[in-house]
N, C-alpha and C positions, 0 to 999 in steps of 0.2 A: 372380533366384532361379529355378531351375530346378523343373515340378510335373512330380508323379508322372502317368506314363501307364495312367490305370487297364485300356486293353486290355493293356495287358500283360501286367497281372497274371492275368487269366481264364485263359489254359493254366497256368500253376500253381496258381490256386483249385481248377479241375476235376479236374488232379492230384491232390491233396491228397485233396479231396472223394471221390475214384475211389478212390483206395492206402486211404483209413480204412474206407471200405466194405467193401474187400476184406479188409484185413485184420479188420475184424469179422465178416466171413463167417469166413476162415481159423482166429479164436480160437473161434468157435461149436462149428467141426468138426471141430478138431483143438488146441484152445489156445493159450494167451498164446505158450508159447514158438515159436509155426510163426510167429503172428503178427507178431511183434516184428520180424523182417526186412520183412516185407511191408510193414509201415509207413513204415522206413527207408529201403524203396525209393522209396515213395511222395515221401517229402520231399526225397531225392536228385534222383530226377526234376522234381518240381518247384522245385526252386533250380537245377537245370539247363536246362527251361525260363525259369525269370527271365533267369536269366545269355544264354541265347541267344537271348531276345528283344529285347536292346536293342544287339542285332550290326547292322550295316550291310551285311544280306543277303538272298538272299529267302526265307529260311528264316525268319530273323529277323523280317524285317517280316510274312511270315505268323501266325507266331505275337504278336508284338508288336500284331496290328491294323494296322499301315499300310501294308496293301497298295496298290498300282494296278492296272490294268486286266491287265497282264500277269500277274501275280502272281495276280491273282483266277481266270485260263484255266489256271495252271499247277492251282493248287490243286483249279479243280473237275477237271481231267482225272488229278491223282492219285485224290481221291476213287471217280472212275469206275474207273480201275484198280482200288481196294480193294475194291468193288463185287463187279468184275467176279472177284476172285479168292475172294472170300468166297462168291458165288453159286458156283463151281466146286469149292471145298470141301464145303460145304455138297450137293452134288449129287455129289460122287465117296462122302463121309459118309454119304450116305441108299442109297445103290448097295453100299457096305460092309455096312452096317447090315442091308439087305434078303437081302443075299448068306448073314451069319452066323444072319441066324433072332435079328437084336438088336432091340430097339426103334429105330423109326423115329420117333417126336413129334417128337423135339429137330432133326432135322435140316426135316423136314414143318415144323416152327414155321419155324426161320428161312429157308425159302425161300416160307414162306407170307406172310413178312412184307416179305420183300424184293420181292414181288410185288404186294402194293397197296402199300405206299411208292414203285414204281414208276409204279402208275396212277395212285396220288394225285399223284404231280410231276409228271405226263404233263397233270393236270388242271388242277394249281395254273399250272403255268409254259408253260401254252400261248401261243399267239398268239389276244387275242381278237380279231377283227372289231367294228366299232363299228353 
């Protein structure tokens, strides 16, 4: 008998959990009918997560949970990429923002956040000495 692999499941719970969010924001601020897509995407994506988590790839096995060592370097060096393209948004956005005479918070927030998330893992994942 074959058991269910519960990492699997986790990118489609988060899906789920993410798309109803969202769509609960979306029906807040604009109603059921904006929402109703937003939700259907939600559960699109996450049956399309399922489905690509139990491929025999390293897409798959990242999302799946059964990564190896390789798979675990691809992943943090995509993450960093994301990073690194979000802090560049996030920093052409606040250069926007400042240029039109817009408010600045939202972009100040997330580069204020991606900068002790930064110290903090600089602190957490150091090298200690014994």
């Amino acid at each position: 008998m074959k058991s269910a692999n519960p990492g699997r499941l986790a990118a489609p719970a988060i899906m789920i959990i993410g798309g109803t969010g969202l769509a609960a924001a979306v029906a807040v601020g604009q109603g059921w009918e904006a929402a109703v897509p937003a939700e259907a995407l939600a559960v699109v994506a996450a049956i399309g997560y399922y489905v690509w988590g139990g491929r025999d790839s390293d897409f798959g096995a990242m999302i799946g949970r059964r990564v190896d060592e390789r798979q675990s370097l691809l992943r943090m060096r995509a993450q960093s990429l994301a990073l690194l393209a979000g802090t560049i948004a996030a920093l052409v956005g606040y250069m926007v923002a400042v240029a039109l005479k817009d408010p600045v918070w939202p972009f100040a927030l997330i580069l204020g956040i991606e900068a002790v998330t930064f110290i903090a893992g600089l602190t957490i994942y150091r090298v200690r000495e014994h």
